[in-house]
C-alpha positions as CSV (number, residue, x, y, z in Angstrom):
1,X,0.0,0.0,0.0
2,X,1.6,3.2,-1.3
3,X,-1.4,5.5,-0.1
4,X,-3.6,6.2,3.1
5,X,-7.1,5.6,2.1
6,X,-9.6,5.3,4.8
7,X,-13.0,3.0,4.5
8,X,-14.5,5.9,3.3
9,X,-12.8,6.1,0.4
10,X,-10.9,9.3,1.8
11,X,-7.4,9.8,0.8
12,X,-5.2,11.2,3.4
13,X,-2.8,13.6,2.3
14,X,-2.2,16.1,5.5
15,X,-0.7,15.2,8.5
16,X,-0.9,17.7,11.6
17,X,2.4,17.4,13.8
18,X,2.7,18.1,17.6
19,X,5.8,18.7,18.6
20,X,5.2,19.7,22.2
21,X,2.0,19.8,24.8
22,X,3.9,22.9,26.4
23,X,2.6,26.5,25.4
24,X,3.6,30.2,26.4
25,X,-0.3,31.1,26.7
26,X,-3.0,29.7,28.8
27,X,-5.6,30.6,26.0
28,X,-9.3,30.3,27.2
29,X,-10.4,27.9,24.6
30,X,-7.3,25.8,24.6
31,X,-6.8,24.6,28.3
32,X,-7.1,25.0,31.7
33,X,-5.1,28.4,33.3
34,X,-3.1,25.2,35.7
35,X,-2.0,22.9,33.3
36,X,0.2,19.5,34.1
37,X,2.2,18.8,31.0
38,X,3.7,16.0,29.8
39,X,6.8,14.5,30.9
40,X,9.6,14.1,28.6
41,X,10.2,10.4,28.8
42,X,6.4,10.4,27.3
43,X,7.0,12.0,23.8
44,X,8.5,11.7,21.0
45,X,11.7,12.6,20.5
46,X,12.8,15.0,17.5
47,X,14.3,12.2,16.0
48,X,11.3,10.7,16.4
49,X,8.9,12.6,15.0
50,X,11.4,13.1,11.7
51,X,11.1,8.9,11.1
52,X,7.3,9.7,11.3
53,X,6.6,12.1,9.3
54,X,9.0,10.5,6.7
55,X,6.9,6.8,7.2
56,X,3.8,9.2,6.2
57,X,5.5,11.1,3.0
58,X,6.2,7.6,2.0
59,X,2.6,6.6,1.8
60,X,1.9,9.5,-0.4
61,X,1.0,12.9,2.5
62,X,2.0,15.8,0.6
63,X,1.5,18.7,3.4
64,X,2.6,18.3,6.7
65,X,1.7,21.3,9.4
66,X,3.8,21.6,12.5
67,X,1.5,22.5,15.4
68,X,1.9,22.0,19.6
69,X,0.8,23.3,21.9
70,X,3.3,26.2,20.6
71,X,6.0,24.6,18.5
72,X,8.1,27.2,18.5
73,X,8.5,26.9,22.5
74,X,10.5,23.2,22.3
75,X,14.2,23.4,21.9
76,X,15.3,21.8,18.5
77,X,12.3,23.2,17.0
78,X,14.0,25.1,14.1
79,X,16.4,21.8,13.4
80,X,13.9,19.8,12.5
81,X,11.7,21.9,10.7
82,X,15.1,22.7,8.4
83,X,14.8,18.5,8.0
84,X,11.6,18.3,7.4
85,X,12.0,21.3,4.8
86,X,13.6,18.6,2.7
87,X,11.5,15.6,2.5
88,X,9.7,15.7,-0.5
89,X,6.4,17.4,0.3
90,X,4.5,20.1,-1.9
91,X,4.0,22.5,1.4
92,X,5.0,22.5,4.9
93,X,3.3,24.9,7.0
94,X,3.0,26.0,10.6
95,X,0.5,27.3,13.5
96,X,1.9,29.8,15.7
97,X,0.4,32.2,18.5
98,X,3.2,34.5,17.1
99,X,4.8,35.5,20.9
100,X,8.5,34.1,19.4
101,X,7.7,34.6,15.7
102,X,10.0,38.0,15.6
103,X,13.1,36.4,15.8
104,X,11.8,32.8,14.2
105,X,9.8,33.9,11.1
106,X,13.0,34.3,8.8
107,X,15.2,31.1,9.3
108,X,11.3,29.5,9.4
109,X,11.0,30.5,5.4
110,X,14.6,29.6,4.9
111,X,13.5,25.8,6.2
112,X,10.9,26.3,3.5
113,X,8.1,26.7,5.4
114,X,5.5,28.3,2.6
115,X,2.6,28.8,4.6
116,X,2.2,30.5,8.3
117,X,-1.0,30.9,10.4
118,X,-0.8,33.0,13.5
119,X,-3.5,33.3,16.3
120,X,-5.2,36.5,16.9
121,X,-8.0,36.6,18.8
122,X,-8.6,40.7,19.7
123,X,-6.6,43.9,18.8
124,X,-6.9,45.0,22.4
125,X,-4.2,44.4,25.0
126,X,-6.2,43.7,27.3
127,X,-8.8,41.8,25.8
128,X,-5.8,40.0,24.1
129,X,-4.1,39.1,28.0
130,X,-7.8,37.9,29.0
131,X,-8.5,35.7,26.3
132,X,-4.7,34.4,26.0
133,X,-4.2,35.1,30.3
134,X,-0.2,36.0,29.8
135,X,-0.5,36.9,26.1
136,X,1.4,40.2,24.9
137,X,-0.5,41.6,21.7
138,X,2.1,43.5,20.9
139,X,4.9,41.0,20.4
140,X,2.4,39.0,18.4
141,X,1.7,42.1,16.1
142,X,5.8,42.3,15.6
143,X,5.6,38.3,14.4
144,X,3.0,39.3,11.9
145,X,5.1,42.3,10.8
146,X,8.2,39.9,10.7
147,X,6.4,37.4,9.0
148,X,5.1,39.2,6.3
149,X,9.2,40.6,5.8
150,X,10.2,36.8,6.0
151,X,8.9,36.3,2.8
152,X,6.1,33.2,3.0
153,X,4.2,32.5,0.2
154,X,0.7,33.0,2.2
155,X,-0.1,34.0,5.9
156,X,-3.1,33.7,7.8
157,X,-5.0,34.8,10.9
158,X,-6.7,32.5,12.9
159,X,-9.6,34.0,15.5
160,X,-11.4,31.7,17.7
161,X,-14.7,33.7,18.3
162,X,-16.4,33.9,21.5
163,X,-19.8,35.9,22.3
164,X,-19.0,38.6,24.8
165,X,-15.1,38.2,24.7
166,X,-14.7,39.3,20.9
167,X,-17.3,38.8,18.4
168,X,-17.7,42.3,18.1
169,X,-14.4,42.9,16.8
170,X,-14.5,40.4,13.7
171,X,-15.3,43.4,11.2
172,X,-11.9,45.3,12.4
173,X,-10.3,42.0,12.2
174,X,-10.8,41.6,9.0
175,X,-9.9,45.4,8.7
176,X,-6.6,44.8,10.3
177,X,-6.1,40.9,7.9
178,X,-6.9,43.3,4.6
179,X,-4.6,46.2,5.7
180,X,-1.7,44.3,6.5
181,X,-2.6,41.8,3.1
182,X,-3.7,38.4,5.0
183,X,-6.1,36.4,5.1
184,X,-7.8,35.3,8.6
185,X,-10.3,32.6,9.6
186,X,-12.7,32.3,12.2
187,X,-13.1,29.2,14.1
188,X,-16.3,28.3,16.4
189,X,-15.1,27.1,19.6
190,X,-14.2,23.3,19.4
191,X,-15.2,21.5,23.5
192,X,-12.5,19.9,24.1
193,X,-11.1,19.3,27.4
194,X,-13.2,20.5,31.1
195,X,-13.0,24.2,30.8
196,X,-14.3,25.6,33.8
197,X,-14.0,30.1,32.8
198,X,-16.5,29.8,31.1
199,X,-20.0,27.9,29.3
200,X,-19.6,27.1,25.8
201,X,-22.6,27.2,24.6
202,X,-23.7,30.5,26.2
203,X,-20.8,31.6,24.2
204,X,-21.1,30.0,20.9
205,X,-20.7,32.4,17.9
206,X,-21.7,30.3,14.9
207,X,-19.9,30.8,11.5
208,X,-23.3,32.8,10.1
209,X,-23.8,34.8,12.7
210,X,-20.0,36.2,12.0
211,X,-20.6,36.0,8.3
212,X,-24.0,38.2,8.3
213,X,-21.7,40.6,10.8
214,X,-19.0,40.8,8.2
215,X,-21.1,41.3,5.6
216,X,-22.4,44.8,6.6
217,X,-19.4,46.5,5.9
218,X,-17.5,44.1,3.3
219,X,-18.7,41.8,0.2
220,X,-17.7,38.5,0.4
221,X,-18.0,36.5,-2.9
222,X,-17.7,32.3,-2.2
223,X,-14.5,30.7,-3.7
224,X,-13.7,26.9,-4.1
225,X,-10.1,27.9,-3.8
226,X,-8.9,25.4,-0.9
227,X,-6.0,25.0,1.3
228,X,-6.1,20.9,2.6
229,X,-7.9,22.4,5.7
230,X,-11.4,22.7,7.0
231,X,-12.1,26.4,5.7
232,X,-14.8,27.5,3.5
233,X,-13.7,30.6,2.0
234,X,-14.8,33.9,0.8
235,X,-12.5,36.7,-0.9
236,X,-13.2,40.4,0.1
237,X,-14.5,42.1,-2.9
238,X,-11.5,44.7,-4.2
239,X,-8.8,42.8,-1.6
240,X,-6.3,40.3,-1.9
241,X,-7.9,38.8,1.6
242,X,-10.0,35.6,2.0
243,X,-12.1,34.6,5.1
244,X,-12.2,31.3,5.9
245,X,-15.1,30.0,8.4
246,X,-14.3,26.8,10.5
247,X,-17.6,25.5,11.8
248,X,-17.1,22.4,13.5
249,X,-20.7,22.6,14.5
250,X,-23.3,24.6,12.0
251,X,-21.4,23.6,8.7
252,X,-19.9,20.1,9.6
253,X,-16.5,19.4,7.2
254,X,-15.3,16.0,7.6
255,X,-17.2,14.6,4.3
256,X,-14.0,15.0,2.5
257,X,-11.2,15.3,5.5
258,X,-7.9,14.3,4.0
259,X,-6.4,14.8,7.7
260,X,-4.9,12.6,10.2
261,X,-2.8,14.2,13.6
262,X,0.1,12.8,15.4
263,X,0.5,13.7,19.1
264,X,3.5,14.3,20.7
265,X,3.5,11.4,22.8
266,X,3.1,9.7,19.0
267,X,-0.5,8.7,19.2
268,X,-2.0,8.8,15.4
269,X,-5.3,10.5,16.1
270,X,-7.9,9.8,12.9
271,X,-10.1,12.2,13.8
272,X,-10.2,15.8,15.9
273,X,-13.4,14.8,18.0
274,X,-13.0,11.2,18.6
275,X,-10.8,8.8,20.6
276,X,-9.5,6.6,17.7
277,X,-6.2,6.2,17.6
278,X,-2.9,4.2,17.2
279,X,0.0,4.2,19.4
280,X,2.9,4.6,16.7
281,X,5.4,5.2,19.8
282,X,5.0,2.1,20.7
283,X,5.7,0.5,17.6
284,X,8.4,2.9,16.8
285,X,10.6,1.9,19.9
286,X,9.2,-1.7,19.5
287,X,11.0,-2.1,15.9
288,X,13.4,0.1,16.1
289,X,14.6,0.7,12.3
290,X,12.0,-1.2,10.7
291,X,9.8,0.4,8.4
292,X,7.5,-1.9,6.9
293,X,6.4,-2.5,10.5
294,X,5.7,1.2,10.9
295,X,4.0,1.6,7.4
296,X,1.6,-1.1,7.9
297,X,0.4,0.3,11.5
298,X,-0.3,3.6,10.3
299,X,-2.0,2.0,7.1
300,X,-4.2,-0.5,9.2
301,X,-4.7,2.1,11.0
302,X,-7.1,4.0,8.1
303,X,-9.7,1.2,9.2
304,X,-10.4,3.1,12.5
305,X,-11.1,6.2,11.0
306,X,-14.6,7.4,11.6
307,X,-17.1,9.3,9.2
308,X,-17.3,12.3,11.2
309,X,-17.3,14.2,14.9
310,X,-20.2,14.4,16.8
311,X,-20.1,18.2,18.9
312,X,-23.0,18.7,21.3
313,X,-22.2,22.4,23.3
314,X,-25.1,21.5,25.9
315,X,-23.2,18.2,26.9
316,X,-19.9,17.5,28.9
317,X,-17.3,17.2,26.6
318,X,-16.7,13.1,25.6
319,X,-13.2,14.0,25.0
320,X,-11.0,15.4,27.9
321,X,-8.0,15.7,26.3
322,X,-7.2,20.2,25.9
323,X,-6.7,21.4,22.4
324,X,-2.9,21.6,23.4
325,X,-2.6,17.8,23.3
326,X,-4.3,17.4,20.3
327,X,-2.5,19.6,18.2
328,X,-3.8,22.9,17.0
């Protein structure tokens, strides 16, 4: 078997990469303000998670997106995104808040990183601290700067929206994304993990509700132009900018999701809101060196792969693990 295709006849071509649990932010969405971490005899190594990602180009995945927690926080980050720069993949990319994205974002495009999304959930300090709890908007706003100097083919905002933290700043936003010549997606909250700051569901924002916002002071016209992700998007009439909308629960995407995610204690997670997965850890320290043994786990492994997510905000979530060990 040379390609990943799942029993829904879904070819898997993406892979998201964790590369660390740890973060520099406490976002409210994300996890829990105390957070207990993982400890480092539990994940992957760096040269670990190079022999993975490798086993997966192998069997045909074409974009790979480091993600973490914050990757850019583990040492030996840069290393081996400059390795995996050179397998042969037609775009790596990588998720960022953008706190050390200043002094990152030019030997990231020299690695050959193409594309870049950064987090930006508000343009006010300190809206920006209580949605992030230690965030600093204005070292973020310096990555962005520094990004768009370093060169990447395409950038991207991403804004999780919450009603009564910052839906009422999507329109400047996407003021700021067109100014500055980005693009920028907003996500509806995703429950995962017990947050206890605040209800989701009296918070839910859905993907309409921003679009009919967003649509009294721009025109959006629909484009089938995709990027592997979950976005629908919509260019700004008279901009270079798109606005993607990520609506894990009033638009559901996973009829065609060409995704799989690999966690940094090397669990392959087939989907974002279930529980299947495969330890690969296991079989990579198991069979050390042997790569047929870790190509057929992660192509058995395409059985397990369900149809879709099932979100309910009114529940408790099903799945306690915080966005941070998922993988952004």
């Amino acid at each position: 078997m040379t390609q990943l295709i799942d029993r829904f006849h879904r070819r898997i071509t993406y892979l998201r990469v964790s590369i660390t649990d740890r973060c520099d932010l406490r976002c409210l969405y994300c996890m829990a303000e105390e957070m207990t971490f993982l400890p480092r005899a539990q994940i992957l190594t760096l040269e670990e998670i190079y022999t993975l990602a490798s086993a997966f180009v192998a069997l045909g995945v074409e974009k790979i997106r480091i993600t973490g927690g914050e990757p850019l926080v583990r040492r030996g980050a840069l290393e081996l995104i400059e390795r995996l720069g050179r397998l042969p993949l037609k775009e790596l990319t990588l998720t960022t808040n953008g706190m050390r994205l200043a002094e990152c974002a030019r030997r990231l495009a020299e690695a050959g990183v193409r594309r870049i999304n950064i987090s930006l959930d508000s343009l006010k300090p300190e809206r920006f601290r209580r949605i992030t709890r230690f965030g600093e908007l204005e070292r973020v706003l310096c990555g962005i700067d520094a990004a768009r100097e370093a060169g990447f083919a395409k950038i991207k905002l991403n804004c999780v929206v919450m009603k009564g933290y910052n839906h009422d700043e999507v329109v400047d936003l996407v003021r700021f994304a067109v100014t500055k010549g980005l693009d920028i997606s907003f996500i509806e909250e995703m429950p995962l993990g017990m947050i206890k700051e605040h209800d989701r569901a009296a918070v839910y924002y859905s993907s309409d509700q921003v679009r009919a916002d967003l649509e009294q002071a721009f025109r959006l016209v629909p484009t089938a132009e995709r990027t592997g992700g979950p976005a629908r998007y919509f260019r700004v009439v008279g901009t270079d900018t798109r606005v993607g909308f990520i609506s894990p629960h009033s638009h559901n995407f996973c009829a065609d999701c060409n995704r799989v995610r690999l966690t940094v204690e090397g669990r392959l997670l087939l989907c974002l809101g279930n529980e299947h997965s495969v330890d690969l850890k296991r079989v990579l320290r198991r069979y050390p060196g042997d790569a047929d043994k870790l190509r057929q786990a992660i192509c058995q492994a395409m059985a397990i792969k369900p149809e879709r997510h099932h979100f309910d905000l009114n529940e408790r979530p099903i799945l306690l693990r915080h966005m941070n060990a998922t993988g952004g």
